[in-house]
C-alpha positions in Angstrom: -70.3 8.2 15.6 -67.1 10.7 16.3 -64.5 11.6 13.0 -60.8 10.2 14.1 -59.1 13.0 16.6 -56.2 13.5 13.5 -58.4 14.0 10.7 -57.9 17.0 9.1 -60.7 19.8 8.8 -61.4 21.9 5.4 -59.5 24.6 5.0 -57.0 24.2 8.1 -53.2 24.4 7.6 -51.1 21.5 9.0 -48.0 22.5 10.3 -45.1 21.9 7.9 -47.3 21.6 5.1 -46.6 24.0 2.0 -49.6 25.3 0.7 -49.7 26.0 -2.7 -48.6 29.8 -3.7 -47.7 30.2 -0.1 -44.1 32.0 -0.2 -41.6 30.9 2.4 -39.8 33.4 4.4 -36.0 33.2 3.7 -33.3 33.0 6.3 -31.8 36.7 7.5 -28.7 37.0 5.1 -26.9 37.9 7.9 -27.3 34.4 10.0 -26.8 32.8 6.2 -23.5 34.8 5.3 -22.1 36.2 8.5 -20.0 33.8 10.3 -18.5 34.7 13.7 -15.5 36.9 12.9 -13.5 34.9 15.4 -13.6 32.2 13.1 -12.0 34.2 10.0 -8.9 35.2 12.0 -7.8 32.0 14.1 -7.0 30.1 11.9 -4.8 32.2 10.6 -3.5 32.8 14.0 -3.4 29.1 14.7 -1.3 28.5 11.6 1.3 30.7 12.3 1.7 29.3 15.9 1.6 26.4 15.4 4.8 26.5 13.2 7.8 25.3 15.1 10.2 27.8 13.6 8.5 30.8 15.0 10.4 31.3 17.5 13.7 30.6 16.1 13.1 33.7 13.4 11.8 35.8 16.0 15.2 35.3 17.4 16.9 35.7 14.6 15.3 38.8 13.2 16.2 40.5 17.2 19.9 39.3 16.5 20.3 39.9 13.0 18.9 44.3 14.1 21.4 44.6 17.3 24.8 43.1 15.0 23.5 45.5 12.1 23.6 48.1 14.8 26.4 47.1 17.2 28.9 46.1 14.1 29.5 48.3 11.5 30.7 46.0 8.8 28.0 43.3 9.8 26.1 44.4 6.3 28.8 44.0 3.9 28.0 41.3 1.1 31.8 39.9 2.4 30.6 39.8 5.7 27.5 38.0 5.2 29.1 35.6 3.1 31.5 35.0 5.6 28.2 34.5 8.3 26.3 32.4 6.1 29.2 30.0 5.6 29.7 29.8 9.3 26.0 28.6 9.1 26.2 26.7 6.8 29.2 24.5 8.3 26.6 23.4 10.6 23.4 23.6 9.0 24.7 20.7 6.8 24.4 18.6 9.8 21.7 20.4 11.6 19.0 19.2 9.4 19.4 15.4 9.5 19.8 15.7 13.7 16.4 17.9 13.0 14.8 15.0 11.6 16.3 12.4 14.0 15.1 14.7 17.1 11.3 14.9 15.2 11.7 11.3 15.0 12.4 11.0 18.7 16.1 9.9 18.5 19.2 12.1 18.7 23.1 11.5 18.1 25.7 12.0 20.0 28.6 10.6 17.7 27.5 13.1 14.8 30.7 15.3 15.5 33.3 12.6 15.3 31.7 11.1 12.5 32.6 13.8 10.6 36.0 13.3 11.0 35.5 10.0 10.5 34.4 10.6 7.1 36.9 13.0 6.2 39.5 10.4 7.7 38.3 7.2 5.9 38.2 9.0 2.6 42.4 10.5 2.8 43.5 7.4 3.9 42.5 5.3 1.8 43.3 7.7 -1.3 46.8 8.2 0.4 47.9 4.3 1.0 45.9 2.9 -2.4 47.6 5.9 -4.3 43.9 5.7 -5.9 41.7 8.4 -7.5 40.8 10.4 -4.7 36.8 10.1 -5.5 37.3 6.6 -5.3 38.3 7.3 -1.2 35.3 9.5 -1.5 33.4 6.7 -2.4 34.5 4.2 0.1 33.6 7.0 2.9 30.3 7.1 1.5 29.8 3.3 2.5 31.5 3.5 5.4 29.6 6.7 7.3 26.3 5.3 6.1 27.2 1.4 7.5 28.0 3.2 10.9 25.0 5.3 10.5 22.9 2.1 9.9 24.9 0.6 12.9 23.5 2.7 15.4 19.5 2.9 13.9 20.0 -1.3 14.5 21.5 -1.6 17.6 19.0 1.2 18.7 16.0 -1.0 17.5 17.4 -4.3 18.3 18.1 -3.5 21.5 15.6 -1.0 22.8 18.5 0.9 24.1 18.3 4.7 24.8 19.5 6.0 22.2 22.0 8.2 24.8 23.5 4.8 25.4 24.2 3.7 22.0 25.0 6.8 20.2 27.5 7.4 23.0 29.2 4.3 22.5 29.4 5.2 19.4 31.6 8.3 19.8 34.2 6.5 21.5 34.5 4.1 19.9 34.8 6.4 17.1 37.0 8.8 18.9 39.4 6.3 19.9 39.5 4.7 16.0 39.6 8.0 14.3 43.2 8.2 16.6 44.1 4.7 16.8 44.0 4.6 13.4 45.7 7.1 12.1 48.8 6.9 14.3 49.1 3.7 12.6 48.7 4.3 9.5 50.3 7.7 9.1 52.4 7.8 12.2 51.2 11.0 13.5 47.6 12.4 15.0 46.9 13.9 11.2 47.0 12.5 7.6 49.1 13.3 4.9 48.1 15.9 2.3 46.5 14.6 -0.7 46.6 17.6 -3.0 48.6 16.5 -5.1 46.4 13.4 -6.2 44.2 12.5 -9.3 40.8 13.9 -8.6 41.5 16.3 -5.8 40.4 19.3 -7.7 37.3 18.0 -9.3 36.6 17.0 -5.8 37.7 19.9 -4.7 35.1 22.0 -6.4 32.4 19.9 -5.7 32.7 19.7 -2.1 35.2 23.1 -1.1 35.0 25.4 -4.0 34.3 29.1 -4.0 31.2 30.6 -6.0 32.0 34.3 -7.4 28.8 36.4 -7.1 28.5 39.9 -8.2 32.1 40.0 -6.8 31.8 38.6 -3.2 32.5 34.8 -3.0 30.2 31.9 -1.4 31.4 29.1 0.0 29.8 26.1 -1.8 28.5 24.2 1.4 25.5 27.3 1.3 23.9 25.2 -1.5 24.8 21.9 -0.2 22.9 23.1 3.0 20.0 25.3 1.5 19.6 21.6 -1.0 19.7 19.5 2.3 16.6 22.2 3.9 14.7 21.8 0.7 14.7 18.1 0.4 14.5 17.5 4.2 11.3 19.5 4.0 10.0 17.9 1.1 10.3 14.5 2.8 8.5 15.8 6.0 5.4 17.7 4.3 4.9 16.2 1.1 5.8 12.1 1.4 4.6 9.0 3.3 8.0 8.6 5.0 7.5 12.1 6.4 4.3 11.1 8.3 6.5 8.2 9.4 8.8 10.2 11.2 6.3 12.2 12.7 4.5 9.6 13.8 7.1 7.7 15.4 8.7 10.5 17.1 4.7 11.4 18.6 4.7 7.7 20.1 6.1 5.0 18.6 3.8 2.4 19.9 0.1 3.4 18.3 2.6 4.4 14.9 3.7 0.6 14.9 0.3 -0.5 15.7 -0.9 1.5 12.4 1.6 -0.2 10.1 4.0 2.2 10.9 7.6 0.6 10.0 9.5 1.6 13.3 12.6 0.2 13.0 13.0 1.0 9.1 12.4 5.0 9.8 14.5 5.3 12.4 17.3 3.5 10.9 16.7 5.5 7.7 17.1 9.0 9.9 20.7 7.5 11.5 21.7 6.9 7.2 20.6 10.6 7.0 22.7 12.1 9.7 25.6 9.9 8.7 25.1 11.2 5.2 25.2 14.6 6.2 28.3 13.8 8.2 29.8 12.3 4.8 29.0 15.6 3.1 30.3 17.8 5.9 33.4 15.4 6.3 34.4 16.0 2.8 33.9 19.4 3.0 36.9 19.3 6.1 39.5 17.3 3.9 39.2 18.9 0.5 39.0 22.9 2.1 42.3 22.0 4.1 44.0 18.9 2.3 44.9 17.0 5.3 42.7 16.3 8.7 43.4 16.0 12.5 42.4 12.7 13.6 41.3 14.7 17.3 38.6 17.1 15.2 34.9 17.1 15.7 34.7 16.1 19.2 32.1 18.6 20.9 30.3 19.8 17.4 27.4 16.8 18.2 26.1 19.4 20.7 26.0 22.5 18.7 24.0 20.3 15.8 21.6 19.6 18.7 21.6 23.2 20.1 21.1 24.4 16.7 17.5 21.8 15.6 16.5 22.8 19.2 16.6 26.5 19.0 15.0 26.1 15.6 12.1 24.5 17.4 13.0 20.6 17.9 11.3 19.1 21.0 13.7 16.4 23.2 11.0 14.4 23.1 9.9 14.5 18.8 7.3 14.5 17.0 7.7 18.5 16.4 10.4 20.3 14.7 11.0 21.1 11.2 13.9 21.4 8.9 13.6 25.2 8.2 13.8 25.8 12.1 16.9 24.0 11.7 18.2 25.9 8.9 17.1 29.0 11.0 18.8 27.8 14.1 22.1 27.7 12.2 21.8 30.9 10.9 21.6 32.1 14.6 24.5 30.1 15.7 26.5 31.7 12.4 25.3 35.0 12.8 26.5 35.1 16.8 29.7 33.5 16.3 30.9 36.0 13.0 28.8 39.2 14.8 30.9 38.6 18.2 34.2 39.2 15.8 32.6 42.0 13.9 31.6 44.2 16.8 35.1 43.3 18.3 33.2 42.1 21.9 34.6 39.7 24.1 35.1 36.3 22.1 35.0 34.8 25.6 30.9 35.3 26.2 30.2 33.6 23.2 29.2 30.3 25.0 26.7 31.9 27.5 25.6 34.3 24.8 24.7 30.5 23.0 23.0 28.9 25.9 20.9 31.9 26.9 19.3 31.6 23.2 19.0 27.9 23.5 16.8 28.5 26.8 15.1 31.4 25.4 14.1 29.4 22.5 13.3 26.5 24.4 10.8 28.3 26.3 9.1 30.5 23.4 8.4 27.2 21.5 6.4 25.8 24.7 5.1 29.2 25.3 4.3 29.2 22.0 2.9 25.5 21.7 0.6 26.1 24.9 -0.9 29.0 22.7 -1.5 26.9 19.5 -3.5 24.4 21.7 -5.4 26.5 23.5 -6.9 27.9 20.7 -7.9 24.5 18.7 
């Protein structure tokens, strides 16, 4: 009778099987240790594409070398003071349209609300014959209710947000007029320098900070606070993942628990907040505010969270491209003066940047996905 076919004979090895005192050849060290050098330096590469402000300092850093060449006083501590207030004056607002464009919303009464701030807060003062903080306060309420306004109406309605922020501004524009022609008799308000509070507020909101002798406006740390906290919220907290989320598509962020409506009508509070700021900024630098200001400015806030890498559509952006957007729009505006050019090219000087900028961030996006 035949042995089974898988019995196994005396003395021969099975495959697989470890013999005892048999050594096992280890693996090459370099297949163990030597990954694909390809693999050390994209992500690296990847990283640093994938950053929306990339091409906003590129375009800085080219400005920044042909007005330290073209101007000759473009170095100066004074004259970069007088650059990074510039920026300033509309990096304030820049940053909370970033975040409203990352969350795939923009604003077009931003400008007129910040005369609307600045208006609601002298007013009042003026005709209670109140503390003037206490008109500071009442602004506070009233730019974040209209803030609030338009993140409802957007969300109740489904409206483009074109259509309801645009309402907005006139209806603003015609108040911010209306209003003041009847309660002051003229297109401006009356000067409130005189009142209790005006120099405490004065400080807070228009004061001059004395630095190894050149002096900074105070709106530079109002704005460089706004870009810190603006960032923290988008990389470090729930609510940031919100935005992005929402301004990515809104639909599969809802259907994740996502709260939609809440985020964006948080991000409408936050540009009307930054208007409050800027607003106050206007009334306690000049004492008294034209009721026809601010018209126009909505676009440059835009222009400026663009060039720093903002996408139309959201869900990219970040607030330092922002911040680095307004430091072109500054630095353009103040070098212009500097090297004496013609003030008249300014505009087309702004929207060739704006395209350049747009199409460097896709150039720039295309790379970063081609080379997940």
């Amino acid at each position: 009778m035949s042995a089974p076919t898988d019995a196994k004979v005396p003395g021969e090895k099975v495959p697989g099987e470890k013999v005892p005192g048999e050594k096992i050849p280890a693996e090459p060290a370099a297949a163990a240790k030597s990954p694909d050098q390809r693999t050390v330096r994209t992500p690296t590469l990847r990283r640093l594409l994938a950053r929306p402000e990339l091409g906003s300092v590129v375009g800085a850093l080219a400005v920044f070398a042909v007005f330290a060449l073209a101007a000759d006083g473009f170095l100066h501590a004074a004259s970069l003071s007088t650059v990074l207030y510039a920026s300033s004056t509309i990096g304030i607002m820049a940053v909370p349209v970033a975040l409203l464009m990352i969350g795939g919303e923009f604003d077009l009464s931003a400008g007129v609300l910040v005369t609307s701030s600045a208006l609601i807060s002298s007013m009042f003062s003026y005709q209670m014959t109140a503390n003037t903080w206490v008109g500071v306060g009442v602004s506070l309420l009233v730019t974040l209710a209209v803030g609030a306004f338009n993140g409802f109406v957007l969300t109740r309605t489904k409206l483009p947000s074109f259509i309801v922020t645009l309402g907005t501004f006139l209806m603003l524009t015609g108040m911010n007029l209306g209003f003041t022609k009847l309660i002051d008799g003229t297109v401006s308000t009356k000067t409130i320098a005189d009142m209790e509070g005006f120099p405490s507020a004065h400080a807070v909101f228009a004061s001059t900070l004395t630095v190894g002798g050149v002096g900074f406006k105070v709106t530079i740390l109002w704005w460089l606070g706004l870009v810190a906290l603006a960032s923290w919220i988008l990389l470090r907290t729930r609510a940031g993942n919100w935005i992005f989320a929402v301004g990515g598509n809104q639909d599969a962020a809802r259907a994740v628990g996502v709260p939609v409506a809440k985020t964006k009508i948080g991000l409408y509070m936050g540009v009307a907040f930054g208007a409050w700021i800027s607003g106050q900024h206007l009334l306690f630098s000049f004492d008294a505010v034209q009721s026809g200001e601010g018209v126009g400015n909505e676009l440059i806030y835009i222009i400026a969270a663009v060039i720093g890498g903002c996408l139309i559509t959201g869900g990219y952006g970040s607030a330092v491209g922002s911040a680095v957007g307004a430091l072109l729009f500054g630095m353009t505006s103040k070098g212009i003066v500097f090297a004496e050019w013609n003030p008249d090219w300014f505009k087309f000087f702004l929207g060739a940047m704006l395209l350049l900028a747009t199409l460097l961030n896709a150039w720039v996006r295309k790379r970063a996905e081609a080379d997940k």
